[in-house]
Structure formats: C-alpha cells, structure tokens
N, C-alpha and C positions, 0 to 999 in steps of 0.2 A: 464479779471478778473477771469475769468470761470477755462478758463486754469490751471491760476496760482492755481488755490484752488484746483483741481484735483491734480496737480504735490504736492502742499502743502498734501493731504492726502494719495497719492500713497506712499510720503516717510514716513510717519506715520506709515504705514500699513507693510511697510516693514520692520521697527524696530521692531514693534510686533513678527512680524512673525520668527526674527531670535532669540528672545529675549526668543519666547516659544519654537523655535525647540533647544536651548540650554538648555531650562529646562529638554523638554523630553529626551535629555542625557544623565543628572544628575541624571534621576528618574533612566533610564535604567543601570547608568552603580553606583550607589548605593548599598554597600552593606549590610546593615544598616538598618532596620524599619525604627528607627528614622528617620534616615535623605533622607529615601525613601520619607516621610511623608514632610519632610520639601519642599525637592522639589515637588511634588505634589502638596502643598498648593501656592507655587510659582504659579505651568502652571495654576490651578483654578483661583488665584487671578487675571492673566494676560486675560484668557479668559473674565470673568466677566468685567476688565476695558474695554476689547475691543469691550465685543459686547455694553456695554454702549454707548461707544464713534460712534459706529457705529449707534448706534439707533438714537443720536443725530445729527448726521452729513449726511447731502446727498450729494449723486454726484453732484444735482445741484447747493447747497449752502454749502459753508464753508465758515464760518465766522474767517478770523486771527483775531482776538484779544491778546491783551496783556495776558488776563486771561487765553485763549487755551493752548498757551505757555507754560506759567507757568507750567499751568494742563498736559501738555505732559512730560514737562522736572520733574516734580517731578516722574509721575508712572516711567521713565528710570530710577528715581534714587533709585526709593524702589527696584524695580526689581534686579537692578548691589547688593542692598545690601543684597536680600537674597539669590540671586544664588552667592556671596563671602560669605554669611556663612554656605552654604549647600558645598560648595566647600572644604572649611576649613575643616569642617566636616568628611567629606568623605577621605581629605589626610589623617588626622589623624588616622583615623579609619584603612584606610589602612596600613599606617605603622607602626600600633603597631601588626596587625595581622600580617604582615610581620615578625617583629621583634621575634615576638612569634612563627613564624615557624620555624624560623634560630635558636633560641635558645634551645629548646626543645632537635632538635637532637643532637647538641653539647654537652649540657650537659650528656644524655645516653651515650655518645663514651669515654665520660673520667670515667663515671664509670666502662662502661663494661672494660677500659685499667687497672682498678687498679690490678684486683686481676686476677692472671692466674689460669686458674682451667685444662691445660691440664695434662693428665694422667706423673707419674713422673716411667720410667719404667728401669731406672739406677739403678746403687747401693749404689750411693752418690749423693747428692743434695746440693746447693748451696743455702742460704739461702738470698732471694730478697725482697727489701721492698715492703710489703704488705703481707707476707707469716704468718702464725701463726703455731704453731705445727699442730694443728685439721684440717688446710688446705690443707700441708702437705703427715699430715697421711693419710687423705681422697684422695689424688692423688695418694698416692704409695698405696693405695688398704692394708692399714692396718689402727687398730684399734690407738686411742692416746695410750693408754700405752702399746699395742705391740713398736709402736716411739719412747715411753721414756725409754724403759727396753732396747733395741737392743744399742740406747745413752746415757744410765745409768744417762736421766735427769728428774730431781723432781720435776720441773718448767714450767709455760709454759715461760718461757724467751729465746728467743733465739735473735740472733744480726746479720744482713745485713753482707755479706761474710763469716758467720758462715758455715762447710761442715757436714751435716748429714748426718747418714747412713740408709740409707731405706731397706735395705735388711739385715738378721739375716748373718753374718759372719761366714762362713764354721768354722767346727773344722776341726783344724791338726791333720795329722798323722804321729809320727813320727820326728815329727819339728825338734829334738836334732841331729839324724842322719846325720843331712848334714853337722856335724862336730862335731861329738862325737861317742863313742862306746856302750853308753847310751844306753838300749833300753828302748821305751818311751811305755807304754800301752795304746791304742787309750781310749780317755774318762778318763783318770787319772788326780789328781789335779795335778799333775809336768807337763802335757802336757800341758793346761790350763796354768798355770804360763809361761811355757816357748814360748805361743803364745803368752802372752800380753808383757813379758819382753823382747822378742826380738824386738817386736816391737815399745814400748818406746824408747828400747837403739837406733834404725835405724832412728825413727823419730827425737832424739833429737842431736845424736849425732854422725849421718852421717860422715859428714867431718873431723871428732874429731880421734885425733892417738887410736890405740889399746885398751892402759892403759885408755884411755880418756873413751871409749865404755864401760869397764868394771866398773868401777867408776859410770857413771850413774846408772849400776845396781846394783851398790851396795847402792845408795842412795833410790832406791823404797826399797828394798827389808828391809833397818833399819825403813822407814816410815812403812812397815807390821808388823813392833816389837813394835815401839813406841806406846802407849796410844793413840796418840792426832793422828791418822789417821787412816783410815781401816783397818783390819786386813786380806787382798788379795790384790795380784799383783793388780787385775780388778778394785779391789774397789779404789786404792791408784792410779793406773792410769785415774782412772775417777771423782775423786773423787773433790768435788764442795765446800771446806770451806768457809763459810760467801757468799757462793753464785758465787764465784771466781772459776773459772776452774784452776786448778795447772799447767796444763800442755799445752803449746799453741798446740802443733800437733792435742789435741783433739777438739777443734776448729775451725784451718783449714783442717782438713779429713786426714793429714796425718800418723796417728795414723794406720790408715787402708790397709798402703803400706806393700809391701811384705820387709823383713828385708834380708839383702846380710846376705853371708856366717860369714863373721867378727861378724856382731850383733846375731847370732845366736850365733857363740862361745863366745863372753864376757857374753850371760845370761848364758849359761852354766857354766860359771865358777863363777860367781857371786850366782846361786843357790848352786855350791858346794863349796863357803862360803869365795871366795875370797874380799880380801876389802883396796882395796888403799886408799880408802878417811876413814879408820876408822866408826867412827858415825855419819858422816854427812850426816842431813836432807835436806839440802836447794843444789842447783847450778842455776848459771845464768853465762852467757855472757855478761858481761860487753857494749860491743860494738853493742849490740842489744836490750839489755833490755831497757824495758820501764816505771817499776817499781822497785822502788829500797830499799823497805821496808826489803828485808833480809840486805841488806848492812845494814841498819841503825839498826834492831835489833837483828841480830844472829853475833856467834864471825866465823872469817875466818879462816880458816887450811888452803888450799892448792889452785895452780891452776896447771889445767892441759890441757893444749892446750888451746882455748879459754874460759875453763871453768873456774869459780871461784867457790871452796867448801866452804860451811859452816855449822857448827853444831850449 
C-alpha cells in the first residue's frame, strides 16, 4: 500500500512541476505587464497549492480518497484555465504589435512615392499626377510666377500630360532670314511676332500644303485685330478664354519646336498681309477634333487641306 501512495504522489508532483515550468515560460516570454502579472499570479498560485499539499501529505502516508482526487483534478483545471488565458493574451498582444510594425512602414513608402521632388534640370517637363505648379517651380529652381509668365498661365491649373516649359525661351535672331531678304533687328516687335508665328504655324500645321501654313497665320494675326482676343501674336497664342487653352500645341510642348524653312516663310507672308482665309477667326481638323463648338456656332468659308475655316 506504501508503494502505491509514493507512485500515487510522485505523479502528483510531477504535474506540478511541469504545470509551473510552463508558467515560468509564459512570464518569460510575456511581453505585456499585464499579462506578465497574470502569469505570475499563476506560478504563485501553484506554488502555494503545492506546498500545501505537501504539508499535508507524507512520504509515509497518503491517503487516496475520493476527496484528493477531486482536489487534484480541480487545481489541473484552474491551472489549464489561466495559463489558456494568459496564453490568449499574449498571442493577441503579439499580433497586433506585429501588425503595427508591418503597417507603419507601408504606409510611409506610399507617401514618400506620391510626390517626386527630384531636381527638374530640362527645358520642358511633363506634367505627372501629383505635380502642382509651386512643386514644379520649386524643382526647376524658379520662382511660381517666374513658371507662370515663361507659360503665360494665370492659374494654378495644370492637367496630367500637360508639357511645361521650365526654362525662359531664347530670343531669335534673325528668324525671317532663313527665307526672306527681310532684315530683322535683334529685340524688335517683328522679330518677337515672327518667333511666336512661325511657331504656331509649325505646330499646327505641319503636315498642311503651303497655302495651308499661311492660312493658319493668317487666322492669329485677325485674332490680334479682333476685340474679343489679345492684341499680340504671344498673347493670341497663349491665350486662356473661359479658362480653355485655344491652341492644343501649347499643352503638349509643341509650341516650343524649332519651325522648318516653309513655316518661317508662310509667317513671313502672312505678316506682310497675305490672307487666304479672308477674316476667319476659328480652324479645326475635323478628323481630330474633339470639340465641335465652332462647328455649331461660327459660319464656315473654306477648307484647306485637312483644315476647316471659319469666321
């Protein structure tokens, strides 16, 4: 009978002992106060039942009773339920710190990706979402309204593939020469006029026959007459009615290309007062355009290559 009660307390003794070297686990590997605290009140609680148990029980006697029993299998059961909620505890804790470390740097990378702030050292920029003038300007190493005067804009509005120009655009010298007997005085208003109008007519009407080239310039230059729009080449190629750019070249940057020998001769002759189209204020391309408000309000005169006039 002896026996059997030693082997009866030896396995006792051994649930104890695995039951607290699991707690001190839980305490160690706790990152938490709280739940430091919880498991600690655990290993305390188990020590206390066991030296109890020990104080009542000798090597030489142990008593199985039904009551022991009982009394053993309950402390396992408090025990299993506070080391599963110190357990609980502890996952949770862990994976929201987790979760909070993962989140953190994510969120920084998408903002630092919105805005590019690298230096813009071209002479034309392409305009990306996220851009603003002021952001811009601050990249090309100019002031906002050095930005807005060089792109003659009044606004801060600008639009995703819109091409600005970051650098002040040389003046020409000369420009009429390269197909006229013209001489042009460096710094006069005729040279001015005949940089912005050759370059309208190159931008718009490239591919356009001859008569075609000259015709466009003869539509800015009645816009410099007319009331209802600027009174300079610059101003009528730049020029923003109801907020509307008139002319798409100066949108996408091509406003800014060098003009071949042809588009220099048709402003030439259109300054010196040539006019195929008459008085007509408006042209569009039919097969490209995307607004068709001159169609619907101005009367048509003529077309000339792909173009359509109208006054």
């Amino acid at each position: 009978m002896k026996i059997q009660s030693n082997k009866w307390w030896i396995g006792i003794m051994s649930i104890v002992l695995i039951v607290v070297a699991i707690a001190s686990v839980q305490i160690a590997n706790a990152p938490d106060k709280e739940i430091k605290d919880s498991a600690a009140e655990v290993e305390t609680y188990l020590e206390e039942e066991t030296e109890e148990w020990v104080y009542e029980t000798s090597d030489e006697e142990v008593h199985e009773t039904d009551e022991e029993i009982m009394a053993s299998s309950e402390l396992t059961e408090k025990v299993e339920e506070k080391l599963q909620t110190a357990a609980s505890s502890i996952t949770s804790e862990e994976a929201a710190a987790e979760v909070a470390v993962v989140e953190a740097p994510r969120s920084t990378t998408s903002t630092a990706n919105t805005v590019d702030m690298s230096p813009i050292t071209s002479d034309r920029y392409t305009v990306k979402s996220g851009d603003t003038l002021f952001l811009i300007a601050e990249r090309a190493n100019l002031s906002l309204q050095e930005l807005r005067s060089i792109n003659n804009i009044n606004t801060d509005t600008i639009y995703v593939g819109q091409v600005v120009q970051t650098k002040t655009p040389p003046q020409p010298v000369n420009v009429a020469q390269a197909s006229s007997n013209t001489v042009v005085t460096r710094g006069s208003q005729r040279e001015d006029d005949m940089y912005w109008l050759s370059r309208i007519i190159h931008a718009e009407a490239q591919g356009e026959p001859y008569q075609g080239k000259v015709a466009v310039g003869n539509v800015v230059l009645n816009r410099v007459r007319s009331s209802n729009f600027p009174n300079t080449i610059y101003g009528v190629v730049f020029d923003r009615q109801h907020g509307y750019v008139q002319f798409s070249p100066v949108i996408d940057g091509t406003i800014h290309n060098t003009p071949n020998r042809d588009s220099v001769q048709a402003a030439t002759e259109a300054l010196n007062g040539a006019k195929p189209v008459g008085d007509a204020l408006y042209f569009l391309n039919p097969r490209k355009a995307t607004n068709f408000w001159i169609v619907a309000n101005r009367r048509f005169m003529k077309t000339i290559g792909d173009h359509d006039f109208y006054y």
